[in-house]
Backbone as numpy.savetxt, mean C-alpha at the origin, in Angstrom:
# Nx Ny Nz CAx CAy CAz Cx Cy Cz
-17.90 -8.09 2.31 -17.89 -7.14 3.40 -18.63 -7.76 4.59
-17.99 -7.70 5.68 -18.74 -8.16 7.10 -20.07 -7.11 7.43
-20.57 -7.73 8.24 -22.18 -6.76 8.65 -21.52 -5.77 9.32
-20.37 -6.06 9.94 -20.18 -5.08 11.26 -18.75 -3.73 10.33
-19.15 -4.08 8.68 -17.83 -2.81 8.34 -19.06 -2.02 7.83
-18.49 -1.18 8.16 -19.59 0.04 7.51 -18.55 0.73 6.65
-17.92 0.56 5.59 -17.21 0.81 5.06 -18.13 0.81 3.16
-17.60 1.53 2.22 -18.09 1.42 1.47 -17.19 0.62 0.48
-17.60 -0.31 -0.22 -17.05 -1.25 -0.61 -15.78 -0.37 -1.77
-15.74 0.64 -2.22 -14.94 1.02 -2.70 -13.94 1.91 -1.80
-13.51 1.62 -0.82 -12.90 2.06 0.34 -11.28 1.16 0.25
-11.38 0.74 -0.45 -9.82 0.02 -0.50 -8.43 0.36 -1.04
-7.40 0.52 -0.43 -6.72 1.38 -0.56 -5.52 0.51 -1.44
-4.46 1.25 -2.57 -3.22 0.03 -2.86 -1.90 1.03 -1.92
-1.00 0.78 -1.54 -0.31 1.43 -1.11 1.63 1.13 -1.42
2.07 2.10 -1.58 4.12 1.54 -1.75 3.96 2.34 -0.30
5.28 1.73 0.20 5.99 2.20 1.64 7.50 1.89 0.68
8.60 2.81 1.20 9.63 3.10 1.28 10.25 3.06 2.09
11.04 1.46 2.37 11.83 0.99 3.32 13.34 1.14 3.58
13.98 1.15 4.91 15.18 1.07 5.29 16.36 0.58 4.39
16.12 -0.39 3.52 17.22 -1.05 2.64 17.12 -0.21 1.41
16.13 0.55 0.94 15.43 1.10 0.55 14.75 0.89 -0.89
13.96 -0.37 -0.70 13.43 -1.16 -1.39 11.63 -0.60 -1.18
11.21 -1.28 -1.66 9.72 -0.26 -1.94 8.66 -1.58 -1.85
7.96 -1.62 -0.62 6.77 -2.30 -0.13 5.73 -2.73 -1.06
4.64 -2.96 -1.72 3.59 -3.07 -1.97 2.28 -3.49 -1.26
1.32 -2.74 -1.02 0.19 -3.77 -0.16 -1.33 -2.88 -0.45
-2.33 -3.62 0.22 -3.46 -3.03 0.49 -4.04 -2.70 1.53
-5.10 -1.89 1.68 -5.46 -2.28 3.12 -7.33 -0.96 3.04
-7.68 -1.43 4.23 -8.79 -0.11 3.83 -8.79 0.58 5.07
-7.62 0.66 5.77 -7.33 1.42 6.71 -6.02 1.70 7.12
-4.85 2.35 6.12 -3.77 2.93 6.14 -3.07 3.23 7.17
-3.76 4.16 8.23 -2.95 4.45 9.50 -3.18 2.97 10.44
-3.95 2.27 10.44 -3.82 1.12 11.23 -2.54 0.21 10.32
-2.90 -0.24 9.53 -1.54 -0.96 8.92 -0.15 -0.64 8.98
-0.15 0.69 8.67 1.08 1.48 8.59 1.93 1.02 10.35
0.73 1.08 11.40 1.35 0.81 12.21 1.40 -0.34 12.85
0.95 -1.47 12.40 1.15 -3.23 12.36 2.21 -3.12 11.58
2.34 -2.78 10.75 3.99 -2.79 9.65 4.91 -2.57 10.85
4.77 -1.17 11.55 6.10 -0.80 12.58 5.86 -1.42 13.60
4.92 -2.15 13.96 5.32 -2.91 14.88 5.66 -4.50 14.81
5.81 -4.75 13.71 6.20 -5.68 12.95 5.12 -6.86 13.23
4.07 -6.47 13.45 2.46 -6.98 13.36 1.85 -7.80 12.28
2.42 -6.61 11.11 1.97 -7.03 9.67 2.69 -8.13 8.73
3.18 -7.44 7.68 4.15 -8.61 7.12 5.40 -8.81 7.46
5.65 -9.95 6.96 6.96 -10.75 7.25 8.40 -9.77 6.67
7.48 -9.13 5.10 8.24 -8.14 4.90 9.08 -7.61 5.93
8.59 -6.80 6.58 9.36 -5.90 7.93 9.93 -6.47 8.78
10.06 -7.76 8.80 11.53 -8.50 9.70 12.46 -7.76 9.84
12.87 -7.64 8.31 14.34 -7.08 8.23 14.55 -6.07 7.72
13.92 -4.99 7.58 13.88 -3.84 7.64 12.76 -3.06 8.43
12.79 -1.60 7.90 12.05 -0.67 8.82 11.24 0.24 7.71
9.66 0.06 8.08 8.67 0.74 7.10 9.19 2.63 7.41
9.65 3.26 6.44 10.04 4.91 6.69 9.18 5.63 6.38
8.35 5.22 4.95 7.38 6.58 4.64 6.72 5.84 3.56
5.05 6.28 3.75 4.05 6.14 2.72 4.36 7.20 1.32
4.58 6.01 0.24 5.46 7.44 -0.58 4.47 7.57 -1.95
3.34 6.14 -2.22 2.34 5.79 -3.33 0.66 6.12 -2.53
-0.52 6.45 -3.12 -1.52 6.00 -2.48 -2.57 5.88 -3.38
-3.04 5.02 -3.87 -4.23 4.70 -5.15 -5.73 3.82 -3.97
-6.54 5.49 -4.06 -7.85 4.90 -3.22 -8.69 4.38 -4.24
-10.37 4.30 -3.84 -11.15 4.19 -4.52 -11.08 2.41 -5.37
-10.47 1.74 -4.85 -11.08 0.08 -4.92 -11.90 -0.86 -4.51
-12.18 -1.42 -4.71 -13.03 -2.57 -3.81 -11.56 -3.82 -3.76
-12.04 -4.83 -2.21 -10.71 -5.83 -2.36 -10.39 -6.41 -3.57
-10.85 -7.07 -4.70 -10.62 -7.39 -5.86 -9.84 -6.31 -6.81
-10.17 -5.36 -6.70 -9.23 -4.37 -8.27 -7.76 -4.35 -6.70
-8.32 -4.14 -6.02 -7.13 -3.59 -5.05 -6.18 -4.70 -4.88
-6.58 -6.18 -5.04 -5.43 -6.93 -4.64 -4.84 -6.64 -6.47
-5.60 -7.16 -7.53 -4.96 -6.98 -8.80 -4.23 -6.15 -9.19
-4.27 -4.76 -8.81 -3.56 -3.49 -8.51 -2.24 -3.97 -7.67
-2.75 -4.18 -6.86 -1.03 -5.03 -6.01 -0.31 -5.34 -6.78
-0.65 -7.02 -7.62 -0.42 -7.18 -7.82 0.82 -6.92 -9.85
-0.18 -6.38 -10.15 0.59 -5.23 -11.08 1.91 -4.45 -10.69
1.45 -3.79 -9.65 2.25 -2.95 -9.26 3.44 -4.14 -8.78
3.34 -4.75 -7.88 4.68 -5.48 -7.36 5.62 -6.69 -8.54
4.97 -6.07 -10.05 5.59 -6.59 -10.72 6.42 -5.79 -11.62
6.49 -4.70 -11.16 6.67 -3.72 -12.36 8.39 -3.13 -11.49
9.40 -2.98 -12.57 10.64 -2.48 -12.28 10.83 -1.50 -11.24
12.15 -1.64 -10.20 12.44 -0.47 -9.42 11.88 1.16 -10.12
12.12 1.11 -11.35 12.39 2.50 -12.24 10.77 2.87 -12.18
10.48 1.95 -12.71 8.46 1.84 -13.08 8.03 2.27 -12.08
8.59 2.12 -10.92 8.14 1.79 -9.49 7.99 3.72 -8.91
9.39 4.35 -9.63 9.78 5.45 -8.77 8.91 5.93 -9.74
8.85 5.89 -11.94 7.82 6.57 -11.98 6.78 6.68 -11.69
6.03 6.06 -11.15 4.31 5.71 -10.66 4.13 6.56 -9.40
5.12 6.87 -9.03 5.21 7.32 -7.31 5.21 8.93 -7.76
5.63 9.40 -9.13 6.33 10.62 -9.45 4.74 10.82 -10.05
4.05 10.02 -10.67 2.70 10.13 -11.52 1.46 11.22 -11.33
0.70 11.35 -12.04 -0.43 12.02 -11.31 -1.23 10.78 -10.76
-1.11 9.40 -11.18 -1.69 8.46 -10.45 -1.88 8.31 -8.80
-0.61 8.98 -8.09 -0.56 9.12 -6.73 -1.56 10.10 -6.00
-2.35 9.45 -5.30 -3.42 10.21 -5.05 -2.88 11.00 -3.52
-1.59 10.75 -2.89 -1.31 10.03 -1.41 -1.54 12.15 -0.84
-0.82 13.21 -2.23 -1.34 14.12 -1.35 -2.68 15.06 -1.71
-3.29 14.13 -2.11 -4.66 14.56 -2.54 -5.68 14.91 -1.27
């Protein structure tokens, strides 16, 4: 953590977005509405070249960067199907 985040180290967010082709994002971040909109402005990843970020549809808070990238990474390995159940889960914290 930098001196200048006043953030609490478990402030890290994993997130799915639900894209235009309609394929399903994976990422992190510890500030959601800023990313969300580097994604649409095609700021963020390379991902969003070629498509268009539509809707935050996953949200798993409460990480620090380490569980949160491993969490990514889990998640962006796991089947389309896996994908829609996790989103359907009580794991989704997104309308908590």
């Amino acid at each position: 953590m930098q001196p200048s985040d006043n953030r609490s180290p478990a402030s890290w967010q994993v997130y799915m977005i639900f894209c235009s082709d309609n394929s399903y994002y994976t990422g992190i971040t510890n500030n959601l509405t800023r990313r969300l909109a580097q994604h649409r402005a095609k700021a963020g990843a390379k991902y969003f070249r070629g498509r268009q970020p539509l809707e935050v549809v996953y949200l798993e808070r409460g990480h620090n960067r380490s569980s949160a990238s491993r969490r990514e990474a889990e998640i962006k390995k796991l089947s389309r199907r896996a994908k829609v159940a996790l989103i359907d889960s009580v794991l989704n914290q997104l309308t908590e």
